[in-house]
C-alpha positions, 0 to 999 in steps of 0.5 A: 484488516485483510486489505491491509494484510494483503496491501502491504506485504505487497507494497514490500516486495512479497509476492503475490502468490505468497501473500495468496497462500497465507491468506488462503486463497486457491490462487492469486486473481482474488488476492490481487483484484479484491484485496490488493490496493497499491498504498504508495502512490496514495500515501505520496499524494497525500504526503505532497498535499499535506507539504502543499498545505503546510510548507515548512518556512526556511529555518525548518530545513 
């Protein structure tokens, strides 16, 4: 859960310092090496895998 609470304020746009201080950290090198995991490139991935695996035929788009 803490990766989450981190990761995605992150991915939105927070800052990081930000995101340190409501998790309770002194400063932001734990936040950012730790617990902070960039999401959407890995969503992207396997949204375009899931595309590949499952292509839409011509009357779905």
């Amino acid at each position: 859960m803490r990766h989450s609470f981190v990761s995605l304020p992150s991915d939105d746009g927070v800052s990081l310092e930000h995101i340190s201080r409501l998790v309770g950290h002194g400063n932001t090198m734990v936040t950012e090496t730790v617990y902070r995991k960039q999401l959407r490139p890995v969503m992207l991935e396997g949204a375009q895998a899931m595309d590949r695996i499952f292509p839409l035929d011509d009357s779905e788009q």
